[in-house]
NUPA-202737 format. One record per atom (N, C-alpha, C): x, y, z. Coordinates in steps of 0.05 Angstrom, whole numbers, plus 32768, in hexadecimal, padded with zeros to 4 digits. Layout:
XYZ;...
This chain:
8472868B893F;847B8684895A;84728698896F;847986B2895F;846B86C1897B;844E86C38988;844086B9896E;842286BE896F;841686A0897E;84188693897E;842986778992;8429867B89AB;8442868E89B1;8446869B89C9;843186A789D3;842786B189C1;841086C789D6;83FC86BD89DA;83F386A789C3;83D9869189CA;83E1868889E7;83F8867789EF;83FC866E8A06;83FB867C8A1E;840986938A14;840086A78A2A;83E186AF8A38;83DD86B98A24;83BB86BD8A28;83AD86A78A32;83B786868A34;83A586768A4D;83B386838A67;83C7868F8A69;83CD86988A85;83BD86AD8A92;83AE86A38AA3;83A786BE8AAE;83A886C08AD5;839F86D08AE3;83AA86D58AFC;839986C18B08;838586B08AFD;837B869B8B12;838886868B01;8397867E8AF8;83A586658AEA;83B986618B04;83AF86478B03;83C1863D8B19;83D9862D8B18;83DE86268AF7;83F186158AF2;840A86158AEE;840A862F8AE9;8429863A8AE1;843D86398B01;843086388B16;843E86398B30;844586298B31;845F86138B3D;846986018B42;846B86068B61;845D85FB8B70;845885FD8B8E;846A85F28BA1;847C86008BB6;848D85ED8BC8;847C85E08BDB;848D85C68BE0;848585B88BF8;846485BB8BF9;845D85AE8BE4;844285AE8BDF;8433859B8BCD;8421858F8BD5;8412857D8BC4;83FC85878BAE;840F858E8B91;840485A88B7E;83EB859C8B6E;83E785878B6A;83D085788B5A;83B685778B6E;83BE85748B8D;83AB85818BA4;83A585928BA4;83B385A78BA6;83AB85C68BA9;83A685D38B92;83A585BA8B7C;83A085DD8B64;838585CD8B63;837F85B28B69;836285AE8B6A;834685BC8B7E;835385C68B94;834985CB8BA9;835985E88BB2;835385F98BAD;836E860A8BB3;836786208BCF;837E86288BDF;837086348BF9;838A86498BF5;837986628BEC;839086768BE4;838686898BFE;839686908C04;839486A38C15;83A886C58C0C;838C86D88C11;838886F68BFD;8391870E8C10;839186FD8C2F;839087178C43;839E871C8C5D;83A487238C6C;83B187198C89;83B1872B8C9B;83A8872C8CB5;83AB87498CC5;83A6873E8CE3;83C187478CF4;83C6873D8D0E;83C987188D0C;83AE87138D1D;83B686F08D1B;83A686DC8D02;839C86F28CF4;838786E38CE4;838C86E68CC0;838F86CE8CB5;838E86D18C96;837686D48C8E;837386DC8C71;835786DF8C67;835086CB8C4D;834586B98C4B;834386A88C32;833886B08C1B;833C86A88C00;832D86B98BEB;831386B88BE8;830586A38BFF;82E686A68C08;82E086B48C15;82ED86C28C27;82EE86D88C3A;82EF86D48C54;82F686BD8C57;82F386B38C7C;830B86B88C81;830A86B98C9B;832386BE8CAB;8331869F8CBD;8342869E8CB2;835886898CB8;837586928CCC;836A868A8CE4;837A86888CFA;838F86838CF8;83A586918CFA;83C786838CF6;83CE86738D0C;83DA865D8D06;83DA86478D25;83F886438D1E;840C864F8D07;842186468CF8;843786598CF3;842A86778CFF;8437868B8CFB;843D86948CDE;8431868A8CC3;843B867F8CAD;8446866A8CAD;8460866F8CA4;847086568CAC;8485865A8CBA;8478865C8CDC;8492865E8CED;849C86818CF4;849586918CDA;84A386AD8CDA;848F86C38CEA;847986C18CE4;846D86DD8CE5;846986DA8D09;847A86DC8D1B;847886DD8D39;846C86FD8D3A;8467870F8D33;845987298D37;844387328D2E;843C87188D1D;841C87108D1B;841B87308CFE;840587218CEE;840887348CD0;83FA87498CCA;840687538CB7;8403876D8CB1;840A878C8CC1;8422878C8CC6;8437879B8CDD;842D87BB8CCA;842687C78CD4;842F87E58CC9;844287F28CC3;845587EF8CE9;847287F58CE5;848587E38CD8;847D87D28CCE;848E87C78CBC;848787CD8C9C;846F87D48C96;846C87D28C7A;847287EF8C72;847488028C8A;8475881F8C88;849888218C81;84A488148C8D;84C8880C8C8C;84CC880C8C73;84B987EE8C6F;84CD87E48C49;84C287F78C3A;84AA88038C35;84A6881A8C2B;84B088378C25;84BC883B8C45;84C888568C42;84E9884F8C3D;84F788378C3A;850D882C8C2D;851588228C10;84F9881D8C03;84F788168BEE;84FA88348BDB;84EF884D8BEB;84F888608BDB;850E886F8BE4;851F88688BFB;853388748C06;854E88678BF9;854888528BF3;855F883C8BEB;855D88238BE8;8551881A8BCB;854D88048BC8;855587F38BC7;856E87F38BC7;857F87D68BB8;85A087EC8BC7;85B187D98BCB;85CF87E98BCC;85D987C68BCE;85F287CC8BBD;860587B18BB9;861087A98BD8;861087888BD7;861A877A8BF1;863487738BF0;8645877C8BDD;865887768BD6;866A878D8BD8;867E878E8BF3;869087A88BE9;868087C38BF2;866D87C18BF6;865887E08BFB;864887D98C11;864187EE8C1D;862D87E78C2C;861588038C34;860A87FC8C49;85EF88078C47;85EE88068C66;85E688288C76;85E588298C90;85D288178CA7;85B9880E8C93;85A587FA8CA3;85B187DB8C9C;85C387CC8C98;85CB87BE8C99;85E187BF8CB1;85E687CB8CB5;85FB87CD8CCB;85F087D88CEA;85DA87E48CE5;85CA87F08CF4;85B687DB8D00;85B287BA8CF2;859D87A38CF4;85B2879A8D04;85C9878F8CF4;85DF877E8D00;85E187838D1F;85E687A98D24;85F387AB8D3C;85DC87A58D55;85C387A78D4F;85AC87A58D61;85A587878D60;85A987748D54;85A387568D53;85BA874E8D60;85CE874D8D5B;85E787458D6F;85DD874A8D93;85D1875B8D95;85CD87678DB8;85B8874D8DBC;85A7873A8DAD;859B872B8DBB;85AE870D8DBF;85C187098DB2;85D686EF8DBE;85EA86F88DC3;85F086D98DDB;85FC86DD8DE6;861886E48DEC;862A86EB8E07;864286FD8DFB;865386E88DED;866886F58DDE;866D86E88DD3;866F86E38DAA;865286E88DA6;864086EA8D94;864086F88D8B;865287058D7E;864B87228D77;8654872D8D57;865087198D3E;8646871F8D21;863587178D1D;862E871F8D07;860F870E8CF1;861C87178CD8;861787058CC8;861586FE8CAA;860086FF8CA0;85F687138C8C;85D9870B8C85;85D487028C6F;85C186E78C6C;85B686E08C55;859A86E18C51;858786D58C3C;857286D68C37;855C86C58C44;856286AF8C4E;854F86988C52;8560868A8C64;855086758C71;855D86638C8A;8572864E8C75;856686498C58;857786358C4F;859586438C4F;8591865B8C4B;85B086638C3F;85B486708C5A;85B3866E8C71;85B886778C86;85C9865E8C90;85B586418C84;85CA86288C93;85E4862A8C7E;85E886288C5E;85F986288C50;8611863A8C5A;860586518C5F;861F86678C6B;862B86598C88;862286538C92;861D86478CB0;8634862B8CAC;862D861D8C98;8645860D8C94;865786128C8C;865786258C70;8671862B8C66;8681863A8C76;8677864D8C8B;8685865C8CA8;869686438CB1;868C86338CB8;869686158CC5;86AC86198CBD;86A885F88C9D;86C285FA8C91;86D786098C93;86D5862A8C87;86E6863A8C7D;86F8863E8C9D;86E086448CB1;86F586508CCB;870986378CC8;86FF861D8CD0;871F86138CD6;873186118CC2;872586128CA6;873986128C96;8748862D8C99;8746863D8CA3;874F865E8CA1;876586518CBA;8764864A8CD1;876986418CEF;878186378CDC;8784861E8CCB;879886148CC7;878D85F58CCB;877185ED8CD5;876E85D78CDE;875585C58CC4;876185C88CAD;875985C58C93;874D85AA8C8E;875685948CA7;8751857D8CA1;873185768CB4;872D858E8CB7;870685898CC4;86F985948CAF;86E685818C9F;86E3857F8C96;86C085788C8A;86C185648CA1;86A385578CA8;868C85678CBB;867285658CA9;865B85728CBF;865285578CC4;864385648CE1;863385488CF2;861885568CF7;8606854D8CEA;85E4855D8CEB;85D685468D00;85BB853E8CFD;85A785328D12;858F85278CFC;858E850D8D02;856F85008CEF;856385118CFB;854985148CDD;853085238CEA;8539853E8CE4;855385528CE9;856285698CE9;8552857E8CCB;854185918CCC;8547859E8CB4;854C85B98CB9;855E85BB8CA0;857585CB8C9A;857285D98C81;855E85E18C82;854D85EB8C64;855A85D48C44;855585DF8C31;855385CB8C1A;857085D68C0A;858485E68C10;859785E58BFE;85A485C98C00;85C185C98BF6;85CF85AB8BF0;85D685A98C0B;85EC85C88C16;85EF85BD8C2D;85DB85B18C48;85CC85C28C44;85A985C48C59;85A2859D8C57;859F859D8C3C;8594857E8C43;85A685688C47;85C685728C41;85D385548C49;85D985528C65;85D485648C7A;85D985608C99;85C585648C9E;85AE856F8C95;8596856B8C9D;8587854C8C9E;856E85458C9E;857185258CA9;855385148CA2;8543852B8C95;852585228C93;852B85128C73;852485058C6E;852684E28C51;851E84F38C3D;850285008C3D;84FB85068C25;850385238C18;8518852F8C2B;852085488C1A;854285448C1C;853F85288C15;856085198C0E;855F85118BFB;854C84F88BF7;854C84E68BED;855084E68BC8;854484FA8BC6;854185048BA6;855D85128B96;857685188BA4;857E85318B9C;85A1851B8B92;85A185098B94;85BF84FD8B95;85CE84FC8BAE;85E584F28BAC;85FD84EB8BC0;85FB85088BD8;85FA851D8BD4;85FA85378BDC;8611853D8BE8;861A854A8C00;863285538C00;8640853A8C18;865985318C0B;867185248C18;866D85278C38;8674851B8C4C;868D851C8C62;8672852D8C70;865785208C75;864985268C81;863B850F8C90;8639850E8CB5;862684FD8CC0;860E85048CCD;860784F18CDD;85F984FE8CF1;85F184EF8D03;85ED84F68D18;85E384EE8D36;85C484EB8D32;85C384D38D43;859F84CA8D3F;859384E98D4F;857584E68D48;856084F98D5A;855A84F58D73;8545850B8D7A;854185028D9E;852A84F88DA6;851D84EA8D94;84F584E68D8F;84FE84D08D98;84EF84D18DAF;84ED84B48DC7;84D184B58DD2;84BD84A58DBE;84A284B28DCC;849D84968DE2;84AB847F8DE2;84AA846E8DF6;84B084708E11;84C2848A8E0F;84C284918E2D;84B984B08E2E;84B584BD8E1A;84A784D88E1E;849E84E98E17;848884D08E0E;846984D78DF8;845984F08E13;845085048E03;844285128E13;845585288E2C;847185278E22;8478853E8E31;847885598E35;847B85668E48;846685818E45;848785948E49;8495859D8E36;84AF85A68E30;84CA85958E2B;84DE85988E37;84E8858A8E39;84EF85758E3F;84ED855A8E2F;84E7853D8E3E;850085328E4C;84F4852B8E65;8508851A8E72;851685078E75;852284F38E66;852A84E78E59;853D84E98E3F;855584E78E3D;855F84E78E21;857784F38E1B;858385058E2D;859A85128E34;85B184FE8E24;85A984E58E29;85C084D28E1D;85C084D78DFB;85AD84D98DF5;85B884DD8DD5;85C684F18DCE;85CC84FE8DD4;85E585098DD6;85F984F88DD2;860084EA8DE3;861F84D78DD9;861884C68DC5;860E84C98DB1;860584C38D91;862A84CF8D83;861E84EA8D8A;863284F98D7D;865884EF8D8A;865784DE8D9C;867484E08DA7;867884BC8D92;866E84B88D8D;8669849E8D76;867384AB8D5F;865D84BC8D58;866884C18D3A;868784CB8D37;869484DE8D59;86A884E58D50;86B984CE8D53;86B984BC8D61;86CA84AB8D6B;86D184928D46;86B884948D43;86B5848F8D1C;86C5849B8D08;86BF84B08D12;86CF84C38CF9;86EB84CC8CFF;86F884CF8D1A;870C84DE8D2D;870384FC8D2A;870785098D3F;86FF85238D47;8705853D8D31;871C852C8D35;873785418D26;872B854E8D04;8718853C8D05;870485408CE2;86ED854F8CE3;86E385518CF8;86CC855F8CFB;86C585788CFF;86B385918CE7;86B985B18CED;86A585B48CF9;869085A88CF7;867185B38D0B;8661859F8D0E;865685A58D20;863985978D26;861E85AE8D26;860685A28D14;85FA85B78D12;85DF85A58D1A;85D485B18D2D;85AD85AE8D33;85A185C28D3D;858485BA8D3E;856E85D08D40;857085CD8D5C;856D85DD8D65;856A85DC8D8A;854985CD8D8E;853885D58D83;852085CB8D82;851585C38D63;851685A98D5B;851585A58D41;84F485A58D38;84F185BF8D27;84DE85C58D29;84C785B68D07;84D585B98CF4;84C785AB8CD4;84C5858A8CDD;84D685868CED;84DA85658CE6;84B7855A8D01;84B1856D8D10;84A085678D1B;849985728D3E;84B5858A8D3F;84AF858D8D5B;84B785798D70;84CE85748D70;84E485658D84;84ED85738D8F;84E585768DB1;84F9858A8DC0;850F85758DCB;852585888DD5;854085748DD6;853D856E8DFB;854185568DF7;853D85558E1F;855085568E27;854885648E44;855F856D8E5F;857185688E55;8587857B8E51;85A1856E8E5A;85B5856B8E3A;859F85698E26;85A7855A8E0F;85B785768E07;85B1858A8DFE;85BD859A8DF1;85DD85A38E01;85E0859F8E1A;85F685A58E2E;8609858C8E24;860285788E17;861485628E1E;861F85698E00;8612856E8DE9;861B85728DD0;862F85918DCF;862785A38DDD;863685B48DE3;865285A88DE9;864F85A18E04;867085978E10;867B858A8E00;867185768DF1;868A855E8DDC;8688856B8DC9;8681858B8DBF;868B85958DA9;869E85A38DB7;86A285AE8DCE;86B685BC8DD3;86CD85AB8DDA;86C985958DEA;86D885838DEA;86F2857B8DD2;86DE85788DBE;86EC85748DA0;86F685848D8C;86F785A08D9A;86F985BF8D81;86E185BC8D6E;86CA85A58D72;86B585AB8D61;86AD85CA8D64;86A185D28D49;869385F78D50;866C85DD8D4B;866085EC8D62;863B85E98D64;863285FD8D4D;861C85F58D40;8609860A8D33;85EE85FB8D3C;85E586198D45;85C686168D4D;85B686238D2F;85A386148D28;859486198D17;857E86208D22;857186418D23;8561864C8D33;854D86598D1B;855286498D0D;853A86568CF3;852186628CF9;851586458D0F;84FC86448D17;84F686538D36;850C86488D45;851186518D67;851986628D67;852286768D53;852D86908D56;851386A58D5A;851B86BF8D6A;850E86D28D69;84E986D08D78;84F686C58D96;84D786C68DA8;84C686A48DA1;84D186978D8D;84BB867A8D92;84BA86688DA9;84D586698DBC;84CC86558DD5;84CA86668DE3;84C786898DE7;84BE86928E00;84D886A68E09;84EF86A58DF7;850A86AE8DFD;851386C58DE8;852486D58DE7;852B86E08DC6;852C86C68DAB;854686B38DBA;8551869A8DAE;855186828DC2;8556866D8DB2;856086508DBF;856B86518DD4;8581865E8DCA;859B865C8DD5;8598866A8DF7;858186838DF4;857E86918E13;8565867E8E1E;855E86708E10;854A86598E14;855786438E2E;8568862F8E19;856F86178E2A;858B86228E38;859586378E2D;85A886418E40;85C986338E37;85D086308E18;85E386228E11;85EF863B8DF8;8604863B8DF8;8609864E8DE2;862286398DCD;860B863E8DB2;861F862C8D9E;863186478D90;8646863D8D7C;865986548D73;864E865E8D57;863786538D51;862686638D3A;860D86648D3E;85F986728D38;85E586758D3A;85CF867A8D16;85BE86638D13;85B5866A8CFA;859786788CF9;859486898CED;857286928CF4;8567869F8CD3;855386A78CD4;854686AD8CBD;852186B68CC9;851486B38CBE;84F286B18CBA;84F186CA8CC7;84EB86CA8CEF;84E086DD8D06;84F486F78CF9;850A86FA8CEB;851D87128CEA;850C872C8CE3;850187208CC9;84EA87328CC7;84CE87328CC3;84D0871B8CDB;84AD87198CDA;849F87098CBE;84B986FF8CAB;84A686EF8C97;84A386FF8C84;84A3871D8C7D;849A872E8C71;84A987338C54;84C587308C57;84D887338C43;84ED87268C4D;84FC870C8C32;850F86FB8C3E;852187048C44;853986FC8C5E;854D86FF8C69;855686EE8C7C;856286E88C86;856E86DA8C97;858D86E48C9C;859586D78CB3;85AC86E48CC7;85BD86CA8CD0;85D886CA8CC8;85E486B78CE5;85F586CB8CF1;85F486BD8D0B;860C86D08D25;861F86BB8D27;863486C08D22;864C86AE8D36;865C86C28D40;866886AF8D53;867886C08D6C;869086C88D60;86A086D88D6C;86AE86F58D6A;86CE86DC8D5E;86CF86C88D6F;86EA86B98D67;86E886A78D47;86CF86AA8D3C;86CB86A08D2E;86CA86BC8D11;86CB86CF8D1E;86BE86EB8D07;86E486EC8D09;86F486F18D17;870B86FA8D1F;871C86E98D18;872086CB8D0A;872986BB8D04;872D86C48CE1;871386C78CDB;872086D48CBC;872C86E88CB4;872B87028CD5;872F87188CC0;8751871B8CC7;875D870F8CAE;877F870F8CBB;878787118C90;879B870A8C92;87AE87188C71;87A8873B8C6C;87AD873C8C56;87A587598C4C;878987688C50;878C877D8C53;876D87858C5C;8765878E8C48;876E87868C2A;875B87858C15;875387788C0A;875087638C0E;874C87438C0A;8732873F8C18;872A873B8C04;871087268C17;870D870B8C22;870487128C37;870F86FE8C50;86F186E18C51;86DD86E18C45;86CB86C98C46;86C086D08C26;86C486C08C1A;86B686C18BFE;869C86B48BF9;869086BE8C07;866F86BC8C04;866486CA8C07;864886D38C04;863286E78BFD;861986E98BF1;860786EF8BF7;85F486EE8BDA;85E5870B8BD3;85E087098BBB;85DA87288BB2;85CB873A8BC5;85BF87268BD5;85A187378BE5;85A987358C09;85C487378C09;85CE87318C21;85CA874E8C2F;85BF87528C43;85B787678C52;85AD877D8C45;859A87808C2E;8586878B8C22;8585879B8C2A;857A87B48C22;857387D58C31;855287D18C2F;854C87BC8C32;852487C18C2E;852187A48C3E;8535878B8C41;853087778C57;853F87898C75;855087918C77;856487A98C92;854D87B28C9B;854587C78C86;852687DC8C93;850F87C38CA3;850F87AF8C92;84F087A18C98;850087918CB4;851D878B8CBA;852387758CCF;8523878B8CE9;852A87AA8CEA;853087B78CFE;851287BE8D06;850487C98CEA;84E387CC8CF8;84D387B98D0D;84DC87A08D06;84D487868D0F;84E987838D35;84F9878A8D33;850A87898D4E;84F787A28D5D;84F287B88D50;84DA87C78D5D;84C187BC8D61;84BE87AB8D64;849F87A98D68;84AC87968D7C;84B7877D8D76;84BA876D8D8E;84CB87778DA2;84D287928DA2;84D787988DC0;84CA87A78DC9;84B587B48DC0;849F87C58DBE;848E87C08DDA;848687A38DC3;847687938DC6;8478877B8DDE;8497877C8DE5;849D87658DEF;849F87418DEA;849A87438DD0;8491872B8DBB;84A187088DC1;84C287188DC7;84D486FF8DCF;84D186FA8DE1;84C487058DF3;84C486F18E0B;84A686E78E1B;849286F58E00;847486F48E0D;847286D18E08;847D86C38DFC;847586A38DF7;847786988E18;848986A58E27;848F869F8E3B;847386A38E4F;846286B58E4B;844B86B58E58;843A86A08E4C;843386A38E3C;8423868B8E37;842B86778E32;844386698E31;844B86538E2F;843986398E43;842E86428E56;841F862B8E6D;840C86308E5F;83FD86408E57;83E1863C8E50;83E386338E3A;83F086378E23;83F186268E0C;83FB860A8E0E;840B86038E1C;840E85E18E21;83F985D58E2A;83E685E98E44;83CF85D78E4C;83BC85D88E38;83B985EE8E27;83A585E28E12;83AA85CD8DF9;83C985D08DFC;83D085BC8DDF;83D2859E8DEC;83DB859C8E04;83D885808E17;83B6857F8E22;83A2858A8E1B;838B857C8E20;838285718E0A;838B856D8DEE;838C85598DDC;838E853B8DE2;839B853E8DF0;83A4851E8DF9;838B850B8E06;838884F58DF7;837884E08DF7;836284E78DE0;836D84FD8DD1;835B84FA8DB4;835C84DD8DA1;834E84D88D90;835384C78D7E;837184CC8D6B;838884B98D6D;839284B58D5D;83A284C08D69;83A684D88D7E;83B484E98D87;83DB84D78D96;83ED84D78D8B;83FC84C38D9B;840D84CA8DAB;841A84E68DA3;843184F78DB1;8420851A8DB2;842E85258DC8;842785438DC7;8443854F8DCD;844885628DC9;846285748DCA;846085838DCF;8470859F8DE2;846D85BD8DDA;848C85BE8DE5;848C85E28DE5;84A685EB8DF0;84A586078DE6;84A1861B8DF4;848F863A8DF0;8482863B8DDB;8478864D8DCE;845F86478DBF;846986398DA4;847286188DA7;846E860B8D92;846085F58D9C;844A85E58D86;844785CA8D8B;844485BA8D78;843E859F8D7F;843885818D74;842885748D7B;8418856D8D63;840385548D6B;840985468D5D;841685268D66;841A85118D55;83FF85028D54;83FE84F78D36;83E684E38D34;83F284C58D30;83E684B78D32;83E884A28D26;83DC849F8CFD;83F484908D00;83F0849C8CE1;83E3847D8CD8;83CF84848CCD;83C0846E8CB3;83D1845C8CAC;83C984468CAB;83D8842B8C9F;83D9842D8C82;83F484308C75;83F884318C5D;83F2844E8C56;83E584618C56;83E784798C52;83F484948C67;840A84928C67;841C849A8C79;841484C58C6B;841584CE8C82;840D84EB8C88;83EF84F98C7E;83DD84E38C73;83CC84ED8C65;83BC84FA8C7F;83B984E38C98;83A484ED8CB6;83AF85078CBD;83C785138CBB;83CB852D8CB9;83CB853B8CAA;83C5853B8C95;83BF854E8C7D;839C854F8C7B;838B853D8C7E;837485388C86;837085588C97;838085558CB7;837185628CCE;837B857D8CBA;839385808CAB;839E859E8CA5;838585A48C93;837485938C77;8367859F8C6E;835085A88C7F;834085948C8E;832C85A28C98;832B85BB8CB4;834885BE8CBB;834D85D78CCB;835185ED8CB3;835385E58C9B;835786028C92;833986088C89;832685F88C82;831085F98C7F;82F985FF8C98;830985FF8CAC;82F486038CD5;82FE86278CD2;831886358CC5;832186488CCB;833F864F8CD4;834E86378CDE;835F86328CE5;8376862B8CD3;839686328CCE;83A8862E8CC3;83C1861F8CD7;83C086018CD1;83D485F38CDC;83E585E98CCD;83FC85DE8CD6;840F85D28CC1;841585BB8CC8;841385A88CBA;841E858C8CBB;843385848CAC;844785758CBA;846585648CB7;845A85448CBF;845C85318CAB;844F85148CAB;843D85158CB7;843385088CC0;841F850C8CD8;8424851E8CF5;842F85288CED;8432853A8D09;842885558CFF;8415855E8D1B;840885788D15;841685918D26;8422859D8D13;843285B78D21;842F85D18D28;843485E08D3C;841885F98D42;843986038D46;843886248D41;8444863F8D48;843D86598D41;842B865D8D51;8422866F8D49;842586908D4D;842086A58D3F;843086BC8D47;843186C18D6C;844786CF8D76;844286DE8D8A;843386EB8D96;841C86F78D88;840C87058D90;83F686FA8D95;83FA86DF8D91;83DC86D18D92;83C786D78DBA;83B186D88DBE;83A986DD8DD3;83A086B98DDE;839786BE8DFA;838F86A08E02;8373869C8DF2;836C86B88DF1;834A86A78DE5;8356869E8DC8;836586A68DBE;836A869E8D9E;837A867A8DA0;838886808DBE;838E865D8DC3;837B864D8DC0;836786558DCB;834B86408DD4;834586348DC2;833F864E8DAD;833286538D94;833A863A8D7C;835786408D7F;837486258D6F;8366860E8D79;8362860B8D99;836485EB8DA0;835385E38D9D;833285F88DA2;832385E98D9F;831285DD8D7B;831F85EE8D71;831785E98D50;832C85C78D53;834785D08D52;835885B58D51;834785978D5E;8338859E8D79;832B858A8D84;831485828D76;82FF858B8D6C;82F185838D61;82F585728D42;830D857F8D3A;831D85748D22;832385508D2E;833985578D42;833C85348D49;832A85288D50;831085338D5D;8302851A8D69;82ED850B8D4C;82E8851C8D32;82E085188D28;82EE850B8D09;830D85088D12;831E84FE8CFD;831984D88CFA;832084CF8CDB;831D84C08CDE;834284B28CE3;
């Protein structure tokens, strides 16, 4: 048996590609054709051919300080031998408290914990179970129900995908969790295909949600949770008005809001957050990826002070929220999230989207009247190019333009046919050009 073992072993070696089970990935594609990337520095990846591949995606969404940070790799380094590991449980560790107290100063008043977890998925999980538990702590035990948004993602745990809203990261998993709805989306390209931020039109969907409660009675409902800018499902910004009206009929109803800022968090529309963005403050806040730049997982939620202050009541040796996870405010993710708050204030990083925000819409809106091209989107440096998708082969015309941009030099991401751009902060205008005009020659020559 052992000798067995070691035969099998010995086909493994560091170019075997099989043993990986690949997320959110088409693995029988990519282990045929494979586009590994070996290298990364400022805005540019390096391929294992040696070309340099333009980030148009930030990675995915995270690296807003653009790669290969010094002061950050110098951090987890000089932490990894200062203090590698210290328990999240009961103990703690002075750069955990030291991350917390400097991330709180960017939301608003009010706002003032964080909970830290690893990833945006377990940033929404904590994010709900906060929900639940406050009113059950309140006394008001019988709210019960979350209300999410089609289209909504909420990363891939149980809770993440049952108020979250996109088919195919539902569809597979069973019944999923109870006493969950949701309010339709805000994708109205019949009245506002081609809008250049916030579309004008649509404020009314909002009273979606005064339906569901009027469905369910109020008195049942612990949260309502959406992306301020839904960013995986394709880059839906919410129009005028819309996010103010879901605000008020949660307050209206003792609903508690969660903003899921996974993606919008930390400088992507031009702001720190969403929330100093459209100017609405929900009672949780979910974030992850920008914390530290992508570099080492972590993620953060903030909720406000009536919501931190609600649990801490019985004995003060009791533990007051029974959740956690082993790697909850890390002494080597702390070091890599505070190095990372240094540079973007350094640097000015949260609010440089805000400069180029016009020049990147006018280059991502001179797409328009490409082949195939049907909707355009932005809203600070994020965007969308919808295609028209192939009859009968639904997302392939976007996976098409993604392979041959990664093959021009370029790294884009595609959601169905929609082509999605975020690219780090640091990106310059000539490196805009550079994006649109590779992207352009891609569409005009797509079939």
């Amino acid at each position: 048996m052992a000798s067995e073992a070691a035969d099998a072993r010995s086909g493994l070696t560091t170019n075997n590609l099989e043993a990986f089970w690949m997320p959110f990935t088409a693995n029988r594609q990519f282990k045929q054709t494979p586009r590994l990337l070996v290298g990364a520095e400022g805005m540019y990846y390096r391929s294992a051919d040696g070309r340099e591949i333009l980030d148009g995606t930030a990675g995915l969404w995270c690296v807003n300080a653009g790669h290969g940070r010094k002061h950050i790799a110098d951090a987890i380094a000089a932490q990894v031998m200062e203090l590698d590991y210290a328990p999240a449980f009961q103990m703690g560790h002075p750069k955990a408290f030291e991350l917390a107290a400097r991330l709180v100063t960017y939301m608003p008043a009010g706002i003032d914990h964080v909970f830290f977890t690893n990833s945006g998925s377990e940033s929404v999980e904590t994010g709900l179970k906060m929900a639940l538990a406050y009113h059950k702590v309140k006394g008001d035990g019988g709210r019960f129900r979350l209300i999410g948004r089609e289209r909504g993602y909420h990363g891939v745990n149980f809770g993440g995908i049952s108020v979250g809203g996109i088919v195919t990261n539902r569809k597979h998993f069973g019944t999923l969790l109870t006493g969950v709805d949701h309010i339709r989306h805000t994708h109205d390209p019949a009245r506002n295909a081609f809008s250049r931020g916030q579309p004008e039109h649509g404020a009314e969907f909002a009273d979606d949600l005064d339906k569901v409660i009027t469905l369910h009675d109020p008195s049942t409902i612990a949260a309502v949770i959406v992306e301020p800018v839904a960013g995986s499902t394709g880059v839906l910004v919410p129009p005028k008005g819309y996010l103010e009206k879901l605000r008020a009929t949660c307050d209206k109803h003792g609903i508690l809001l969660i903003f899921d800022e996974v993606i919008t968090g930390f400088g992507r529309l031009g702001a720190p957050f969403a929330v100093d963005y459209f100017g609405v403050t929900p009672d949780i806040v979910l974030t992850a990826k920008g914390v530290t730049n992508g570099v080492v997982p972590m993620g953060a939620v903030f909720v406000k002070k009536e919501i931190y202050e609600t649990f801490m009541n019985g004995p003060e040796h009791m533990i007051e929220f029974f959740h956690g996870y082993t790697y909850s405010g890390n002494p080597v993710s702390s070091a890599a999230g505070l190095a990372t708050l240094d540079i973007y204030e350094e640097e000015g990083l949260l609010n440089r989207g805000a400069e180029l925000a016009d020049y990147w819409a006018d280059a991502l809106h001179s797409l328009k009247g490409l082949p195939h091209v049907i909707d355009i989107r932005n809203c600070g440096l994020v965007g969308a190019i919808e295609l028209e998708p192939i009859a009968g082969q639904p997302t392939k015309r976007a996976f098409t333009a993604f392979l041959q941009a990664f093959e021009k030099g370029l790294l884009i991401r595609t959601t169905g046919d929609i082509i999605a751009l975020s690219p780090p902060l640091i990106i310059t205008k000539g490196q805009i050009d550079k994006l649109f005009d590779t992207l352009k020659d891609i569409l005009q020559s797509l079939d």
